[in-house]
C-alpha positions as CSV (number, residue, x, y, z in Angstrom):
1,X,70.1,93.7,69.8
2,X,73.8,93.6,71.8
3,X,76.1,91.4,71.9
4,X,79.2,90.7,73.2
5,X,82.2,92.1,70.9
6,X,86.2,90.5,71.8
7,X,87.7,93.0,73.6
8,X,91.5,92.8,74.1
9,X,91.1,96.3,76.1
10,X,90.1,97.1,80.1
11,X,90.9,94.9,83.1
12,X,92.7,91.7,83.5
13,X,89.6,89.0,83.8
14,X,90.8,88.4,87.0
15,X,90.2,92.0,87.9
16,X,86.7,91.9,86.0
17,X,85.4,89.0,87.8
18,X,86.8,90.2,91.2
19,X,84.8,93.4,90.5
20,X,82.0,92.0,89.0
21,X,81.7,89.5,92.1
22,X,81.9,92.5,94.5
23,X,78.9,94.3,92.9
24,X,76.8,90.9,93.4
25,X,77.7,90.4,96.4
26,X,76.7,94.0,98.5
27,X,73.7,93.1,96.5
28,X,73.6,90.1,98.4
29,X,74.8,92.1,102.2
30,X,72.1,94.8,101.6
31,X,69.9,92.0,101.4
32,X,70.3,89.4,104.1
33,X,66.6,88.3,103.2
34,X,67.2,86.8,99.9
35,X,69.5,84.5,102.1
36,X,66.4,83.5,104.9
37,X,64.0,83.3,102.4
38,X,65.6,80.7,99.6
39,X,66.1,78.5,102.7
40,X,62.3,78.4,103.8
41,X,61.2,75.1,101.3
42,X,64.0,73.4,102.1
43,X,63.3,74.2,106.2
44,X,59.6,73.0,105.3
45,X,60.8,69.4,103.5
46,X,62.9,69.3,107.2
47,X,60.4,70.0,109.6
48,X,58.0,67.8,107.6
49,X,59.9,64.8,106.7
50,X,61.8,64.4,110.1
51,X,58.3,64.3,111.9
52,X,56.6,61.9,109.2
53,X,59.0,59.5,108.9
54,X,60.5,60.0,112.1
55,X,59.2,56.4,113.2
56,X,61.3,55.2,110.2
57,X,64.8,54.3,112.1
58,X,63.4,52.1,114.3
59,X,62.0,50.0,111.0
60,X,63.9,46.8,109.0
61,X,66.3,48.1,106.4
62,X,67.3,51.2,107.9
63,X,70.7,52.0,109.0
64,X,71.1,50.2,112.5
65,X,72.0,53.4,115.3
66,X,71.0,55.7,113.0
67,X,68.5,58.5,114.0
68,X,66.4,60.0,110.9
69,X,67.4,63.2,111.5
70,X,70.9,61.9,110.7
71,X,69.7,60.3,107.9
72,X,68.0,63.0,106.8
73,X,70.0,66.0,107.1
74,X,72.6,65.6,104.3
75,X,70.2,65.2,101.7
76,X,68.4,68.1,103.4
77,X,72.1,69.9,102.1
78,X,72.2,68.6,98.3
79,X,68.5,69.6,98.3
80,X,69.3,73.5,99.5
81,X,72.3,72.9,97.0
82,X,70.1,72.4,93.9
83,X,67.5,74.8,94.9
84,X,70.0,77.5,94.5
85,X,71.2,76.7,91.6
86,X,68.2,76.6,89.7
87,X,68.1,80.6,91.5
88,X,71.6,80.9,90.2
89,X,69.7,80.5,86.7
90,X,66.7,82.8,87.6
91,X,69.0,85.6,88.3
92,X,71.3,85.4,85.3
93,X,67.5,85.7,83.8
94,X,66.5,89.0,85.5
95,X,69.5,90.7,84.8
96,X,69.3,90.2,81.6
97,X,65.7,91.6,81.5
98,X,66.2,94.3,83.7
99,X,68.9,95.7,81.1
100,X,72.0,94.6,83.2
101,X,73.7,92.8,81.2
102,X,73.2,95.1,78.1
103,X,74.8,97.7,80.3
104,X,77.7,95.3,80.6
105,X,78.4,94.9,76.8
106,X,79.0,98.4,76.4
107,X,81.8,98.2,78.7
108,X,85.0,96.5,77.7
109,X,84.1,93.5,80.0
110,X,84.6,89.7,79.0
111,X,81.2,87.6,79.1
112,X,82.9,84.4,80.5
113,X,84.0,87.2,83.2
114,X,80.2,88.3,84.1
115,X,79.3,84.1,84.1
116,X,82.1,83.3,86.4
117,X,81.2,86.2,88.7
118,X,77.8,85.2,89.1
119,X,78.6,81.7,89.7
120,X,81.2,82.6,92.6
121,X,78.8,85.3,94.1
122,X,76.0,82.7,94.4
123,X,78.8,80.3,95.7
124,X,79.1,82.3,98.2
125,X,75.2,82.6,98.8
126,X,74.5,78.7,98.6
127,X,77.1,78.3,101.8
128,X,75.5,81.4,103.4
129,X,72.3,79.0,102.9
130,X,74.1,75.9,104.1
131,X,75.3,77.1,107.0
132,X,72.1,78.6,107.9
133,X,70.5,75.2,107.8
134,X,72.9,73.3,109.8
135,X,72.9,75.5,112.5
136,X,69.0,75.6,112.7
137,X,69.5,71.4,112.4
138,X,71.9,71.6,115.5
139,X,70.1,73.6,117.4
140,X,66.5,72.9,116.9
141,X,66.1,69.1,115.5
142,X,68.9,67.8,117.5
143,X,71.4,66.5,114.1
144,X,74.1,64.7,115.8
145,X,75.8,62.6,113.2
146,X,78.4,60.1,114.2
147,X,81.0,61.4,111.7
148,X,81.3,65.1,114.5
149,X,82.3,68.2,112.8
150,X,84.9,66.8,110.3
151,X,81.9,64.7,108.9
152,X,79.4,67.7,108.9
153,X,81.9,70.2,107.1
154,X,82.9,67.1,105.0
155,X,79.1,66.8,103.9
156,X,78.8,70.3,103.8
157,X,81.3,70.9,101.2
158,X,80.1,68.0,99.0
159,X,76.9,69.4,99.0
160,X,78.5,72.9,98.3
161,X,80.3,71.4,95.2
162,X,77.2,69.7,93.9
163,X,75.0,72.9,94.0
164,X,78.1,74.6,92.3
165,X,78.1,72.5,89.2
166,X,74.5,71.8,88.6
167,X,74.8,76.2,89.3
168,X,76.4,76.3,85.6
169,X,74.3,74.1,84.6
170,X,71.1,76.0,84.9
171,X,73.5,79.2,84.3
172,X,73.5,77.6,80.5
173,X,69.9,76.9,80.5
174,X,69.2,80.1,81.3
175,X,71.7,81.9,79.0
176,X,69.3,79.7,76.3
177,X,66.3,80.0,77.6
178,X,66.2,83.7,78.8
179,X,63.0,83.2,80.3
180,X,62.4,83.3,84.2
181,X,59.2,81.4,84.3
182,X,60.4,78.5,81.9
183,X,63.4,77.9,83.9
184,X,62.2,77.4,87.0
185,X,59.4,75.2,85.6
186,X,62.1,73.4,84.1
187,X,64.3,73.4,87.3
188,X,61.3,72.2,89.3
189,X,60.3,69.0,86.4
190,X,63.6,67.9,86.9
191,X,64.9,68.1,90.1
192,X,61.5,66.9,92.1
193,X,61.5,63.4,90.6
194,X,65.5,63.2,91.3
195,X,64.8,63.8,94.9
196,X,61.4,62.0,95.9
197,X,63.4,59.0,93.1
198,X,66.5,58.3,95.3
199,X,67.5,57.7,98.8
200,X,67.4,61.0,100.0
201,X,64.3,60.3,102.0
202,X,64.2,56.6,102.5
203,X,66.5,54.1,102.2
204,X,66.6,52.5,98.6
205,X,65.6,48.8,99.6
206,X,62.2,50.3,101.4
207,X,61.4,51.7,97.9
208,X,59.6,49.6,95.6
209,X,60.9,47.2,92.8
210,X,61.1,49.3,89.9
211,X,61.6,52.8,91.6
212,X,64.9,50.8,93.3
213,X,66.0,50.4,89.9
214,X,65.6,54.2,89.0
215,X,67.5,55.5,92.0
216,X,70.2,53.0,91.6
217,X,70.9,54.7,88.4
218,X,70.0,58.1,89.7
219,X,72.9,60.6,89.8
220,X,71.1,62.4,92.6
221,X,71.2,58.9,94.6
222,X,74.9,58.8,94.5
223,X,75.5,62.6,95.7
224,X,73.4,61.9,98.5
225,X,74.5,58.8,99.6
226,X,78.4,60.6,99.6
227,X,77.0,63.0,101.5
228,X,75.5,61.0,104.1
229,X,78.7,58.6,104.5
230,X,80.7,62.1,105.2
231,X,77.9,63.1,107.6
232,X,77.9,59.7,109.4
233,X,81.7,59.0,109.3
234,X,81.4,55.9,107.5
235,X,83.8,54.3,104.8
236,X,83.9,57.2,102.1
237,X,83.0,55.5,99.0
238,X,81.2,58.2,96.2
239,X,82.6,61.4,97.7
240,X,85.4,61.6,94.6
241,X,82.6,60.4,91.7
242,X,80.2,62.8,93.2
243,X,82.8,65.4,93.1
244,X,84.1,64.6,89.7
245,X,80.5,64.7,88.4
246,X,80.0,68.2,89.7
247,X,83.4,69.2,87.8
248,X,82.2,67.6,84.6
249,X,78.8,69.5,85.1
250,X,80.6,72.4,85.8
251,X,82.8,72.8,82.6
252,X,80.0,71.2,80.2
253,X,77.9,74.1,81.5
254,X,80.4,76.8,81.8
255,X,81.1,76.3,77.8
256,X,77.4,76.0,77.3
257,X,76.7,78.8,79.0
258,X,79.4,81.2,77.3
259,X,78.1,79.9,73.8
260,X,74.7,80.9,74.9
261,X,75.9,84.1,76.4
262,X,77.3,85.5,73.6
263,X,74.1,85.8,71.7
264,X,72.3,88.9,71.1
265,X,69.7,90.1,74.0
């Protein structure tokens, strides 16, 4: 078993997660298919939800001059969000089995350094993701929100910060767990209900009695909806909470995860 010694030797931890985030991210460049294909459930939810309920903006209680593909498209974002963070989890999984990470703790190289990299590397894969979306929502299912491109990149970079913190949040899980298959089923118990229980989909007051009263309280429900008001450039009420959650899941996790971390292989 390895485990991480204090080192007070070797590069800054600026320089150690610089580096570290460079090595994941050619990884990432010489790879531009683990980009296309993380995006393909959340293109599948898209192209099956804005056909199926595309009748549902012409029906009472839904937001008047709103199109569903509006309505739609922002939780469409947190959705991608989430589904690479739980990936952000998977892959601090592998390289630990694959013997990366015992490669690292023979090197004089911090482990808060190796968690931090990983986060920002996959930060920069979840808006590769993103971006890949919206553009195929432009240009093939017609989003136009009201809010124009300050509302979309507004949206955009909620749903960016969302994915980011519940990202160390599975980054602990996993540095618990440290097994592949468990996380994900993990991942996938938990973040299925939050969607389908929330207004990502529907509006809240189509829902019935008592799954209104879980989505009012659903965290999910509140992300989404600050995402949407962005999107649609209406009165920006839960953008700060929403962000403020994702910075409370983000430390909780990052200290989780270094705890975890730190254990032997």
């Amino acid at each position: 078993m390895t485990t991480f010694a204090v080192r007070r030797d070797g590069a800054s931890p600026v320089t150690q997660v610089l580096v570290l985030t460079q090595r994941s991210l050619r990884a990432l460049v010489g790879d531009p298919r683990m980009v296309v294909f993380s995006i393909l459930q959340p293109l599948v939810m898209l192209v099956l939800f804005s056909q199926i309920f595309a009748n549902m903006a012409n029906s009472p209680g839904f937001p008047a001059g709103v199109s569903y593909i509006d309505f739609l498209m922002p939780a469409i974002l947190v959705n991608t969000a989430m589904q690479a963070a739980l990936q952000q989890g998977v892959g601090l999984v592998t390289d630990m089995k694959n013997g990366v990470l015992a490669r690292f703790r023979s090197l004089p190289v911090r482990p808060g350094a190796v968690l931090v990299a990983r986060s920002l590397s996959d930060l920069v894969r979840t808006a590769a993701q993103l971006a890949l979306m919206v553009v195929l929502a432009l240009a093939v299912f017609g989003f136009r929100p009201a809010g124009g491109v300050v509302g979309v990149l507004a949206a955009f970079g909620l749903a960016l910060a969302v994915g980011w913190g519940l990202g160390w949040v599975f980054l602990a899980v996993a540095a618990w767990l440290r097994n592949a298959e468990l996380m994900q089923t993990v991942g996938f118990l938990a973040m299925f209900p939050l969607m389908f229980a929330s207004s990502a989909y529907v509006p809240i007051n189509t829902l019935p009695g008592w799954l209104q009263a879980v989505a009012n309280v659903n965290p999910l429900t509140h992300a989404v909806d600050a995402a949407r008001t962005l999107a649609l450039g209406q009165p920006v009420t839960g953008a700060v909470a929403a962000l403020t959650g994702a910075a409370a899941l983000a430390l909780g996790g990052w200290l989780l995860a270094v705890r975890g971390f730190r254990r032997p292989l």
